[in-house]
C-alpha positions as CSV (number, residue, x, y, z in Angstrom):
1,X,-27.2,10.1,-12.9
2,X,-23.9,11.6,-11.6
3,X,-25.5,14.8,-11.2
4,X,-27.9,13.3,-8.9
5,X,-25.5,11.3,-7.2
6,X,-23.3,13.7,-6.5
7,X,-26.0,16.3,-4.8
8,X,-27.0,13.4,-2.4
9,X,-23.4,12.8,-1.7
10,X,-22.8,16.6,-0.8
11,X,-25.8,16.8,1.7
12,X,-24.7,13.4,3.2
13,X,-21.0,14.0,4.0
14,X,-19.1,15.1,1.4
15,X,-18.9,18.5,2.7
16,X,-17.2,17.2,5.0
17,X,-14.2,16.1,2.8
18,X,-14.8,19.6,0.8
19,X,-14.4,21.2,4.2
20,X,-11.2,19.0,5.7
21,X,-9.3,19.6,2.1
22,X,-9.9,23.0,1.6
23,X,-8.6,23.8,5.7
24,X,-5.5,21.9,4.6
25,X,-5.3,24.2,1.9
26,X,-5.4,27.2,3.5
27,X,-3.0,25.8,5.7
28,X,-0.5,25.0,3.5
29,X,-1.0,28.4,1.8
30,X,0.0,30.1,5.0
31,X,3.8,29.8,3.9
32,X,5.2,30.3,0.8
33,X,7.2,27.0,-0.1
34,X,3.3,25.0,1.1
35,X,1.4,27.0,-2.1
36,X,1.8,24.6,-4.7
37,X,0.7,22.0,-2.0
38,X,-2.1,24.1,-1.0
39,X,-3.0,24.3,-4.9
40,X,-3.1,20.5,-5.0
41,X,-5.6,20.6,-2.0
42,X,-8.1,22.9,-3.4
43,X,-8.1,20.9,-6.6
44,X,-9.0,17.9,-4.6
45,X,-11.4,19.9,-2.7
46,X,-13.1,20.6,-5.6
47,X,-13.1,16.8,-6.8
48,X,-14.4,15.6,-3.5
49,X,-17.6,18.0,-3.4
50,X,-18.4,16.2,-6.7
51,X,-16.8,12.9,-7.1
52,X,-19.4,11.0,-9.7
53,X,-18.2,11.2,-12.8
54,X,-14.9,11.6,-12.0
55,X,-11.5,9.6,-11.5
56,X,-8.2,10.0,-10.0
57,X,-5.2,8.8,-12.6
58,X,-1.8,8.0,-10.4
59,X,1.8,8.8,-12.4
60,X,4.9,6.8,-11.3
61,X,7.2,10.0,-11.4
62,X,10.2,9.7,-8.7
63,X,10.0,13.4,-7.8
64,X,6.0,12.7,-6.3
65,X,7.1,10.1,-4.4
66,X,9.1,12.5,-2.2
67,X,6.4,15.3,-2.3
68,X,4.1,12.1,-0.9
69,X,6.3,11.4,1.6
70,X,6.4,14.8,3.4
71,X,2.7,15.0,2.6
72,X,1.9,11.5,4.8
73,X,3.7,13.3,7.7
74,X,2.4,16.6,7.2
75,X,-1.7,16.5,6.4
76,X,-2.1,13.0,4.6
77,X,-2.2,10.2,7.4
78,X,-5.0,12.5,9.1
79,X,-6.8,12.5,5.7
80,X,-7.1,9.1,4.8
81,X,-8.0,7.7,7.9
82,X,-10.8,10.3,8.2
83,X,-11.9,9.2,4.7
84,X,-11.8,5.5,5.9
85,X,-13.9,6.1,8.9
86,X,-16.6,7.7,6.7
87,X,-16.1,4.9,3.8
88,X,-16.5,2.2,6.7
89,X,-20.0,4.1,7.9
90,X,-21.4,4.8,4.6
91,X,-20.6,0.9,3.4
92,X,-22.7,-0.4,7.0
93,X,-26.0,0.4,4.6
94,X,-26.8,-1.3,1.3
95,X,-27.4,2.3,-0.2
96,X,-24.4,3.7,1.1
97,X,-22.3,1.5,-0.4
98,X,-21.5,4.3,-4.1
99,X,-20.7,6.7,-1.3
100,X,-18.5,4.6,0.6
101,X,-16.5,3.6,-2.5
102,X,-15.9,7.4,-3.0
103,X,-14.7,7.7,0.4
104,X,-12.3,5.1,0.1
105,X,-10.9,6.1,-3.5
106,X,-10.1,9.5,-1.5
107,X,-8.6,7.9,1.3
108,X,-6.0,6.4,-1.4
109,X,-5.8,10.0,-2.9
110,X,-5.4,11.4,0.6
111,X,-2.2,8.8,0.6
112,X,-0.8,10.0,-2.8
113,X,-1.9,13.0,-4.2
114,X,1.1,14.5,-6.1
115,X,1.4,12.9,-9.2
116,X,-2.3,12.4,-9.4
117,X,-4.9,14.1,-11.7
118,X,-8.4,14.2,-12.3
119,X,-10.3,12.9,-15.2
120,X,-13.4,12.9,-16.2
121,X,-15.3,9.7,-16.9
């Protein structure tokens, strides 16, 4: 069923979220302190062109919290409100609803994704 699920959610927007991760990616790239940032991005690019089946698990270290921080300013606010605008459209259906959830779940990543990693579910 996730398989499925996340086809439909690839045709219906979430190239969209592939897309806006991976640019930031390459952006960070561009200089040499922003790799390991860009890294980050491309592993959340990755997890948002197939999100079913998958979850984001948050770790309370100190030294992500400052990463976060210059991350909000730099990439992160634009992110997760992008993500809630297309979590708010998708949830206006019945149907849309799975899709929206996604959205929003990266809309919190967008917020805090240095600490975070992907697991499968």
């Amino acid at each position: 069923m996730s398989f499925l699920g996340n086809i439909v959610w690839f045709v219906l927007g979430g190239f969209i979220s592939f897309l806006s991760w991976s640019i930031i990616g390459v952006l960070w790239c561009i200089t040499i302190v922003g790799i390991p940032v860009g890294v980050q991005c491309f592993k959340f690019a990755k997890m948002s062109a197939a999100p079913f089946g998958k979850d984001i698990q948050y770790s309370d270290s100190g030294m992500s919290l400052l990463i976060n921080i210059v991350w909000l300013f730099l990439g992160g606010l634009v992110m997760a409100v992008e993500e809630v605008i297309m979590g708010i459209i998708f949830c206006i259906t019945i149907i849309g609803i799975p899709f929206g959830l996604q959205h929003f779940k990266h809309a919190k990543l967008a917020l805090m994704p240095f600490g975070a990693r992907i697991i499968r579910i």
